[in-house]
C-alpha positions in Angstrom: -8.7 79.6 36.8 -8.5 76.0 37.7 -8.8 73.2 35.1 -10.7 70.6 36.9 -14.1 72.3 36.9 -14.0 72.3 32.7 -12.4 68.7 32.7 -14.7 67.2 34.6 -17.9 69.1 32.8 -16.6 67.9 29.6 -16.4 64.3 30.4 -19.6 64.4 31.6 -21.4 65.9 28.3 -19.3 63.5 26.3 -20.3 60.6 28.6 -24.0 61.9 28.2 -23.2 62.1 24.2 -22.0 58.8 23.6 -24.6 57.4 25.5 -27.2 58.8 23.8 -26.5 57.1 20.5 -27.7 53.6 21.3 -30.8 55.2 21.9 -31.6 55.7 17.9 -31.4 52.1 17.2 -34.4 50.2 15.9 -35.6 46.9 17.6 -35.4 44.3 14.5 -38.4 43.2 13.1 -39.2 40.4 13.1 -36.5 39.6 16.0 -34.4 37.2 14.0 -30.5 37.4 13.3 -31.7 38.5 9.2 -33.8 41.0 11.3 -30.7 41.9 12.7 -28.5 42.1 9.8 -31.3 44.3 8.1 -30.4 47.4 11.1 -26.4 47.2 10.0 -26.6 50.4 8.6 -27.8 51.7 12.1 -25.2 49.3 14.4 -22.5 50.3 12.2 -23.0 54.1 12.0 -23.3 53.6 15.8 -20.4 52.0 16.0 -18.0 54.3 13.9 -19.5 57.7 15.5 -19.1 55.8 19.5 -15.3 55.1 18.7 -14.6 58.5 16.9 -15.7 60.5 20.5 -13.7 57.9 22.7 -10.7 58.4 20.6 -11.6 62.5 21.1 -11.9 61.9 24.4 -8.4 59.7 24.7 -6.9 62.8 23.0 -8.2 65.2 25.0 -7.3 63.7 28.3 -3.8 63.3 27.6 -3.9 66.6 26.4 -5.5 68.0 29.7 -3.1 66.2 31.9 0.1 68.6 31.4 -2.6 71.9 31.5 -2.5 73.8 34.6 -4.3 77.2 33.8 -7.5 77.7 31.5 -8.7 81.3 30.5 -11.9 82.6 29.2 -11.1 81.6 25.7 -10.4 77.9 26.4 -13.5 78.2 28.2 -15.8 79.3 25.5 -13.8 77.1 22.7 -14.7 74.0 25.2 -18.3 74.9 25.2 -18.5 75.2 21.3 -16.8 72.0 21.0 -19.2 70.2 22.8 -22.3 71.7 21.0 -20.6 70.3 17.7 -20.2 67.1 19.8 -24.0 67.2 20.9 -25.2 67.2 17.2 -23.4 63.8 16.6 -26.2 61.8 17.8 -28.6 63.3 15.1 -25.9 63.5 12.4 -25.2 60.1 13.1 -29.4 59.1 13.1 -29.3 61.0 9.8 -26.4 58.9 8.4 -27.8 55.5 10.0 -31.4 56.0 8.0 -30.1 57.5 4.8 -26.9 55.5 4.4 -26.0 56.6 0.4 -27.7 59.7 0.8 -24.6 61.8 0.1 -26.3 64.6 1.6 -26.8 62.8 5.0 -23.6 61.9 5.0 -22.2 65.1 4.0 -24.1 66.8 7.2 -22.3 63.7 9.1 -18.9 65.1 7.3 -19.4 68.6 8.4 -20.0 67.9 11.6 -17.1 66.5 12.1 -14.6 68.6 10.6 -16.1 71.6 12.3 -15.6 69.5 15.3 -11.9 68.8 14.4 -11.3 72.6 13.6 -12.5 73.6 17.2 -10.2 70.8 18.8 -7.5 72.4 16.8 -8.6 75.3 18.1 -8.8 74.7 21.7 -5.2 72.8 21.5 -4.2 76.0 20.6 -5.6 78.4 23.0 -4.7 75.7 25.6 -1.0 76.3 24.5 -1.7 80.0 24.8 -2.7 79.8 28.1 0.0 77.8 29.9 2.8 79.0 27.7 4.4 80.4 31.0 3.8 77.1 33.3 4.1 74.3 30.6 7.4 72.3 30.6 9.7 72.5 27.2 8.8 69.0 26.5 5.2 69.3 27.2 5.3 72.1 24.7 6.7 70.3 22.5 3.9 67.3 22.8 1.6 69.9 22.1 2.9 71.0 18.7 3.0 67.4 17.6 -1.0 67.2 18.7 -1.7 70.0 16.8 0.4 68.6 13.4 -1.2 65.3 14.0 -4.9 67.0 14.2 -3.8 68.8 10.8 -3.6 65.4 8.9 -6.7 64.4 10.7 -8.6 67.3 9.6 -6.9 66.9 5.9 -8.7 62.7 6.1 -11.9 64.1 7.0 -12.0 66.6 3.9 -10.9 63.9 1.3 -13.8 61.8 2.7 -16.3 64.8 2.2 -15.0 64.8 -1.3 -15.4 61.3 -1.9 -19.0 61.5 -0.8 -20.0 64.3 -3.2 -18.6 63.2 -5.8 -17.7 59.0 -6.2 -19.2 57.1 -3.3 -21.4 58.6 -0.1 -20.8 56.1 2.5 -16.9 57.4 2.3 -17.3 60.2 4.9 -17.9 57.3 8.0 -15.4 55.1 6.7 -12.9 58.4 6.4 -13.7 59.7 9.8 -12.8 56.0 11.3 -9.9 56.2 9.5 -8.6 59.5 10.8 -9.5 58.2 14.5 -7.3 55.6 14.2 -4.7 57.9 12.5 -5.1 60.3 15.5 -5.0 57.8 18.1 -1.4 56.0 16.2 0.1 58.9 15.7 -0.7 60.3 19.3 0.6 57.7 21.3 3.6 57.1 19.0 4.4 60.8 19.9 3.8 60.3 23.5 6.3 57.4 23.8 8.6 59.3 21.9 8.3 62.1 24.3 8.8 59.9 27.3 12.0 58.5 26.3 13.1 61.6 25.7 12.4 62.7 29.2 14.2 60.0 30.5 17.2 60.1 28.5 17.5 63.7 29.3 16.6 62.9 33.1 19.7 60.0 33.2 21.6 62.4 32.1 21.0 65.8 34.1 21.5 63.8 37.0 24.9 62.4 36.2 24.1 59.1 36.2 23.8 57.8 32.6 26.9 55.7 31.2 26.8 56.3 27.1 25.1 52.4 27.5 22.3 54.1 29.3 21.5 56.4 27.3 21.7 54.1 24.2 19.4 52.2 25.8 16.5 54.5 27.5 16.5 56.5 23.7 16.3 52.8 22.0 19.0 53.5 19.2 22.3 51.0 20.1 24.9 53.3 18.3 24.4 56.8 20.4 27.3 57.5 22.6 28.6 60.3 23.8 31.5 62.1 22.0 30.7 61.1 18.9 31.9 63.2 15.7 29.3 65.2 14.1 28.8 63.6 10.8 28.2 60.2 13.2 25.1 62.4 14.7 23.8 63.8 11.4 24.3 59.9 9.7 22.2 59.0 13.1 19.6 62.0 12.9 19.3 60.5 9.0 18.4 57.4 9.8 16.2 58.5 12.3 13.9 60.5 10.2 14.1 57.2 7.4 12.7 55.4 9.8 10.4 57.6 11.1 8.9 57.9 7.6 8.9 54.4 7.1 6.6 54.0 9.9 4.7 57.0 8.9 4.5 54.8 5.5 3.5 51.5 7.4 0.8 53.2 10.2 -0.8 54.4 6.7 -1.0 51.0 5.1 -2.3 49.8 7.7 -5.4 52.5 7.5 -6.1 52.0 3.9 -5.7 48.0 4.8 -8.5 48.8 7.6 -10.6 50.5 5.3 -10.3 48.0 2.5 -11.6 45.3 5.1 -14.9 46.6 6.6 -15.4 47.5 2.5 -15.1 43.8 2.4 -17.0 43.2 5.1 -19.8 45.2 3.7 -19.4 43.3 0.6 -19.7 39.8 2.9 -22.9 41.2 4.3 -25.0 42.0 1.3 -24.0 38.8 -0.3 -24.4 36.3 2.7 -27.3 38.2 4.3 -29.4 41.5 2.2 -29.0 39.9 -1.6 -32.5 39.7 -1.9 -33.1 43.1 -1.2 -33.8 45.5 -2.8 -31.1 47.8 -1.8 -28.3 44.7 -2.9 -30.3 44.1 -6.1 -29.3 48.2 -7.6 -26.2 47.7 -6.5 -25.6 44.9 -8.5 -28.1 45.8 -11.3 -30.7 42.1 -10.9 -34.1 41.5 -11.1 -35.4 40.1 -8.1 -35.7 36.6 -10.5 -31.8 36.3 -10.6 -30.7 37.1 -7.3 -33.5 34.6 -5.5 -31.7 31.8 -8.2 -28.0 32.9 -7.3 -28.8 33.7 -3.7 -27.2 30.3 -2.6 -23.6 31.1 -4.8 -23.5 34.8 -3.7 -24.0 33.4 0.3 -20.6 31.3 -0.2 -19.1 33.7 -2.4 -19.3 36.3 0.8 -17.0 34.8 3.1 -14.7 34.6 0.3 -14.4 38.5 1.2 -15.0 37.9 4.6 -12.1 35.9 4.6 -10.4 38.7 2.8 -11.2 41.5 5.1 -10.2 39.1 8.3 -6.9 38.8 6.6 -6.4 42.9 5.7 -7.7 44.2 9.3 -5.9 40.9 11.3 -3.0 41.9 9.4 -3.5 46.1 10.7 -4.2 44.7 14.1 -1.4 42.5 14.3 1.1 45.8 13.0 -0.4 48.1 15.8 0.8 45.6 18.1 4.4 45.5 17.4 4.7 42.2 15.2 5.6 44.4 11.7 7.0 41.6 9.9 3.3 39.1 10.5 1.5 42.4 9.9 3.2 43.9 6.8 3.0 39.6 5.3 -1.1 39.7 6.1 -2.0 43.0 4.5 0.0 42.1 1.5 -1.5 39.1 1.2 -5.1 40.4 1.7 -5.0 43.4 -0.2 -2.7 41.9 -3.5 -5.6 39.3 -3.5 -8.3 42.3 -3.4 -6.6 44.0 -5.7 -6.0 41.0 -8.1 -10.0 40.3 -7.5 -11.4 44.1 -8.9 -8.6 43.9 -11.6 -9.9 40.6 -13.1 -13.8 42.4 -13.3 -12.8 45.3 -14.5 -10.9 43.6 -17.3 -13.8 41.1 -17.6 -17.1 43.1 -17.0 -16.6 46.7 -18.2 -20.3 47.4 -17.2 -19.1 46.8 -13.6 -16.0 49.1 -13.6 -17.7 51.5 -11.1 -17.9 48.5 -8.7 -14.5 47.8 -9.6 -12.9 51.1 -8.8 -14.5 51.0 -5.3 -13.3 47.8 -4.9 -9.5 48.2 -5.9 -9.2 52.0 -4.6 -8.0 50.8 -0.8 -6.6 47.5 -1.7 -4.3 49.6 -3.9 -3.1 52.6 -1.7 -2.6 49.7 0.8 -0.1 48.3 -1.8 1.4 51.7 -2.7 1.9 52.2 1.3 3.5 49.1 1.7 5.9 49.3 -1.8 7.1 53.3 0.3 7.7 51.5 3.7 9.7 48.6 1.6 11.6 51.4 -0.1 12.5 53.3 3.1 13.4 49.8 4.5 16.2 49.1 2.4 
C-alpha cells in the first residue's frame, strides 16, 4: 500500500487542527493593548499548543520521507493519532480559560502524552512495516526517533506531576519544553546520520584519502590504520562529548523555561497587578497594590530583562555560538537564582514563590556545572 495517500491525509487534518486554534481567542475588551495583555492566558496557550503540532509535524515528515510501505496497522495508528490531535483545540480552550486549574491542565497533559504514546507507536509499526525495504542507516535513524520520543514522553509526565501536585500551569510549559527537546535532539541525530552516509559513501567508492574522511565525519584525528586503543580513546571522547551536549541542549531547556517564567512574572507586574488574579498571588489588598502599582511596573522589566538574557542566551546555543550561549544563561539564571535565594532567606512567608522561582534557574545551573565537567 502506497504512503502518499496517508501522508498527505494527515497533513491535511493537522493543517485543519492548527488552524482551528486561533478560532477560541477572545476579541479584547475594551480593544486596548491592557485589553490585550488581559487574553495572555489565551495567546499563550495558543501559542505553546500551535508550536507543539508543527514540531509533531517536523517529526513526522522526516520520519515519512525514508517510508516506502504502510500496512493496515500504520493505517489505523495514524487515524488514532489524529483523533488525539483533534482534541487539542478544546484541551487547549480548556487550558486557555482555566489557566491554574490543575484539572484543566491535567486534561491538556493527558492529551498529550496519549498523543506521544501513539507517535511512539506508529514510529514503531512504521519500522515494522518497512523492515525489508528500509536502508541500515535509515533504520538506524529510526531507533534514535523512537529513544528520543521516550525522553519526550518521560518531560511530559514530570509536568503532569508538577501540575497535581506544586504548580498547574507546569504541564504547558513542560510540553514546550519536550518540543524543543524533540526537535534538538532530532535534527542533531539527523546530521549525525548524514555524515555518516557520506563518510561511508567516500569510502565504498574508493575515493576517500584518511583526510577525507577526517573531514566529512568532523573528528581531525581519524585515519585509517590506526591501532585499536587509538579507536576506543576516539570512541571515548566521542560519547564525552556527546553527553556534554546532551548536558548543554538541556540547560538550555531549563534556561528556556526559566525565561517565559520570567516573562510571566514581567507581565503581572508591568501589566495585571491590579487584578485580582496578581493580587492572590502575591497575597495584597487591592489598597497596596494600586499604591505600589508604579514600583512593581519597573520592577517587571527587571525580569524581563532577565528572561531576554536566559532565552537569548538558549537561542544563541541552538545556533552554534556555545561559548556566547553557555556566558548568557549563566549570567541570567545565576542572577535568577541569586534573586529567589535572597526572598527565601528574607520573606519565609513567600518561600512557595521562591521555590517556583529558583526551581529552573537552578537545574539550568546544575546543567551547565555537568557540561563544564564533561568539558574539561
Amino acid at each position: 500500500m502506497s504512503k502518499e495517500r496517508v501522508v498527505a491525509f494527515t497533513d491535511a487534518v493537522l493543517a485543519i487542527i492548527m488552524t482551528i486554534l486561533v478560532l477560541d481567542l477572545d476579541k479584547p475588551d475594551p480593544l486596548t493593548w491592557s485589553g490585550f495583555g488581559k487574553l495572555w492566558p489565551q495567546f499563550l496557550a495558543y501559542a505553546f499548543s500551535f508550536f507543539w503540532l508543527g514540531s509533531m509535524w517536523v517529526h513526522l515528515h522526516i520520519e515519512w520521507s525514508g517510508v516506502k510501505l504502510v500496512d493496515q496497522p500504520v493505517l489505523w495508528t495514524s487515524i488514532t493519532l489524529l483523533f488525539f490531535c483533534s482534541l487539542i483545540p478544546y484541551s487547549t480552550s480548556l487550558v486557555a480559560g482555566n489557566f491554574y486549574s490543575s484539572t484543566a491542565q491535567a486534561f491538556y497533559g493527558i492529551d498529550v502524552i496519549v498523543l506521544t504514546i501513539t507517535n511512539i507507536a506508529l514510529s514503531w509499526r512504521l519500522e515494522r512495516a518497512n523492515l525489508k525495504v528500509i536502508s541500515k542507516d535509515y533504520a538506524a535513524l529510526m531507533k534514535v526517533r523512537l529513544n528520543v520520543l521516550s525522553w519526550d514522553l518521560a518531560i511530559k509526565i514530570v509536568g503532569i506531576m508538577i501540575t497535581l501536585t506544586i504548580w498547574p500551569p507546569a504541564m504547558l510549559v513542560f510540553t514546550l519544553a519536550a518540543a524543543m527537546f524533540l526537535f534538538l535532539k532530532s535534527t542533531s541525530a539527523e546530521r549525525r546520520m548524514q555524515v555518516k552516509i557520506k563518510k561511508d559513501a567516500l569510502a565504498n567508492n574508493g575515493m576517500a584519502t584518511p583526510d577525507d574522511v577526517a573531514a566529512v565525519g568532523g573528528f581531525s584525528g581519524r585515519v585509517f590504520g590506526r591501532h585499536r586503543s587509538c579507536e576506543a580513546s576516539r570512541k571515548g571522547s566521542r560519547r564525552r562529548r556527546q553527553a556534554m551536549n546532551t548536558a548543554l541542549i538541556t540547560a538550555s531547556i531549563f534556561a528556556m523555561l526559566a525565561g517565559l517564567l520570567h516573562v510571566y512574572i514581567f507581565v503581572m507586574e508591568s501589566f495585571l497587578w491590579t487584578s485580582r488574579s496578581t493580587r492572590e498571588t502575591f497575597s495584597m489588598g487591592a489598597d497596596e497594590a494600586e499604591q505600589t502599582k508604579e514600583m512593581a511596573f519597573n520592577q517587571g522589566f527587571y525580569n524581563l530583562f532577565l528572561a531576554i538574557m536566559s532565552i537569548g542566551g538558549a537561542i544563541v546555543l541552538w545556533c552554534g555560538v556555545t561559548v556566547v550561549g553557555v556566558t548568557l544563561m549563566t549570567a541570567g539564571s545565576a542572577s535568577m537564582f541569586c534573586a529567589a535565594l535572597v526572598l527565601l532567606c528574607t520573606a519565609p512567608d513567600k518561600h512557595s514563590a521562591a521555590i517556583k522561582q529558583i526551581f529552573f534557574p537552578a537545574l539550568t545551573l546544575i546543567a551547565l556545572l555537568v557540561a563544564l565537567i564533561l568539558f574539561a
